[in-house]
C-alpha positions as CSV (number, residue, x, y, z in Angstrom):
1,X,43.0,126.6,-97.0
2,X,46.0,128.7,-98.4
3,X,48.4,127.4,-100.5
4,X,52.2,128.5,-100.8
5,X,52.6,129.3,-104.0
6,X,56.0,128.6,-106.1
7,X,56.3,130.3,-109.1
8,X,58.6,129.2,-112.0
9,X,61.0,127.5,-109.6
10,X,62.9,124.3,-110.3
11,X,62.9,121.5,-108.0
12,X,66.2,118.5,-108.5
13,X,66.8,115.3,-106.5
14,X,64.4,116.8,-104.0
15,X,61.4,115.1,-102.0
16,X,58.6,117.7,-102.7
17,X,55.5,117.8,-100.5
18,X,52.8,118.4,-102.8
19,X,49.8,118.7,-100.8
20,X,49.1,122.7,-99.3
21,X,50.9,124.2,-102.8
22,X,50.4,125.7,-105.9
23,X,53.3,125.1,-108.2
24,X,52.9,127.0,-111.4
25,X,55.4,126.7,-114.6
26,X,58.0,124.7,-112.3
27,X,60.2,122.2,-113.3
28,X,60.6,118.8,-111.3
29,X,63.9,116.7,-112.4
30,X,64.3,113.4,-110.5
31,X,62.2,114.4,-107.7
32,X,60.0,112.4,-105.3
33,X,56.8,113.6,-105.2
34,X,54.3,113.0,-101.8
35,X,50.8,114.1,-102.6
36,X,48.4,113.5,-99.3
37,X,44.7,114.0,-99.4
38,X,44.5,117.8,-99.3
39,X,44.2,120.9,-101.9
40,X,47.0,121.0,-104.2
41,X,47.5,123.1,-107.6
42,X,49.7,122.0,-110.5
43,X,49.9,124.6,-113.5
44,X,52.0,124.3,-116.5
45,X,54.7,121.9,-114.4
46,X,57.1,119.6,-115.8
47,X,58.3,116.1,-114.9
48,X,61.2,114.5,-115.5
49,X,62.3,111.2,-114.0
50,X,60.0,111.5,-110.9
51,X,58.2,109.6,-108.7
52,X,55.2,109.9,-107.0
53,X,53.9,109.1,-103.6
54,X,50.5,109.0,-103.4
55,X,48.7,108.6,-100.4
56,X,45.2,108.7,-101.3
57,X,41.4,107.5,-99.5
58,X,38.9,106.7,-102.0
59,X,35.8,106.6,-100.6
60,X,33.2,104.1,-101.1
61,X,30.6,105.9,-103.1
62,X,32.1,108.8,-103.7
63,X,32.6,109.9,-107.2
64,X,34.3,113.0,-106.4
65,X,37.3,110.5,-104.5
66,X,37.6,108.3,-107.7
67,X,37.4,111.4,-110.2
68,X,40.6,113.1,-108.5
69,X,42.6,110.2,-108.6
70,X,41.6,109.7,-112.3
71,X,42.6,113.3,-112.7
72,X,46.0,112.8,-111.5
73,X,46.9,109.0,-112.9
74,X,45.5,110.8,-116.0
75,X,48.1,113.9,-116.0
76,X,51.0,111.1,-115.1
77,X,49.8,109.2,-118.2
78,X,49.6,112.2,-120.3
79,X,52.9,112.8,-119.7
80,X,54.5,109.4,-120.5
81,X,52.4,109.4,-123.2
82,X,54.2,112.5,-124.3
83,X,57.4,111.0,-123.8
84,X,57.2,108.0,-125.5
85,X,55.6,109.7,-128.6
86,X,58.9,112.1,-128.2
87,X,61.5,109.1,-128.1
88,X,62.5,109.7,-124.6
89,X,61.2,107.8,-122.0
90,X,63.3,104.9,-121.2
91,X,61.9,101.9,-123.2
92,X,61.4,104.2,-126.6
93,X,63.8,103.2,-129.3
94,X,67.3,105.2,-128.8
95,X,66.5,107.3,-125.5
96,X,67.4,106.6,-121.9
97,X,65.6,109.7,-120.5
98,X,62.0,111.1,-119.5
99,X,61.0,114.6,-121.5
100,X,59.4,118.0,-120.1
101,X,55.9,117.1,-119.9
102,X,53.7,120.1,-119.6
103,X,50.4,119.7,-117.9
104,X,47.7,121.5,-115.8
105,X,46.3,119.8,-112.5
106,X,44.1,120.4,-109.5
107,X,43.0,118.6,-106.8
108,X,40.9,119.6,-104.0
């Protein structure tokens, strides 16, 4: 499959289909994010404020199913984890905002 590829682009107050792209060293601010079971590429992305849709089958004995969803709950904890050590994800003393998180993800 070929991916449409989106190079250093940023992406505000936008639903974002993430599935059947390659985003590399874009910038997502307050965007809803749809990943779907199929090939996607995340490289050196950003998130602020975003959510994610994740529609996802994990297959009953499949450790490839459960090791892509780890991958991708890992990169969204990663990335709060970054936040709060920065003081600004909502919660962390002072700060109402989520940071730039930079992180590299793919998913097949």
């Amino acid at each position: 499959m070929l991916l449409t590829k989106h190079d250093n682009k940023t992406f505000e107050n936008q639903t974002v289909y993430i599935s059947g792209q390659a985003f590399i060293n874009c910038k997502f601010i307050a965007c809803t994010l749809v990943l779907r079971e199929t090939i996607y590429h995340l490289d050196q992305c950003s998130f602020e404020r975003c959510n994610w849709h994740v529609d996802w089958v994990l297959l009953w004995g499949s450790p490839e199913s459960i090791r892509e969803i780890k991958s991708l709950v890992g990169m969204i904890e990663n990335a709060q984890q970054q936040a709060i050590a920065a003081g600004q994800l909502p919660g962390a003393p002072g700060t109402t905002e989520a940071p730039s998180t930079t992180t590299t993800t793919s998913g097949s």
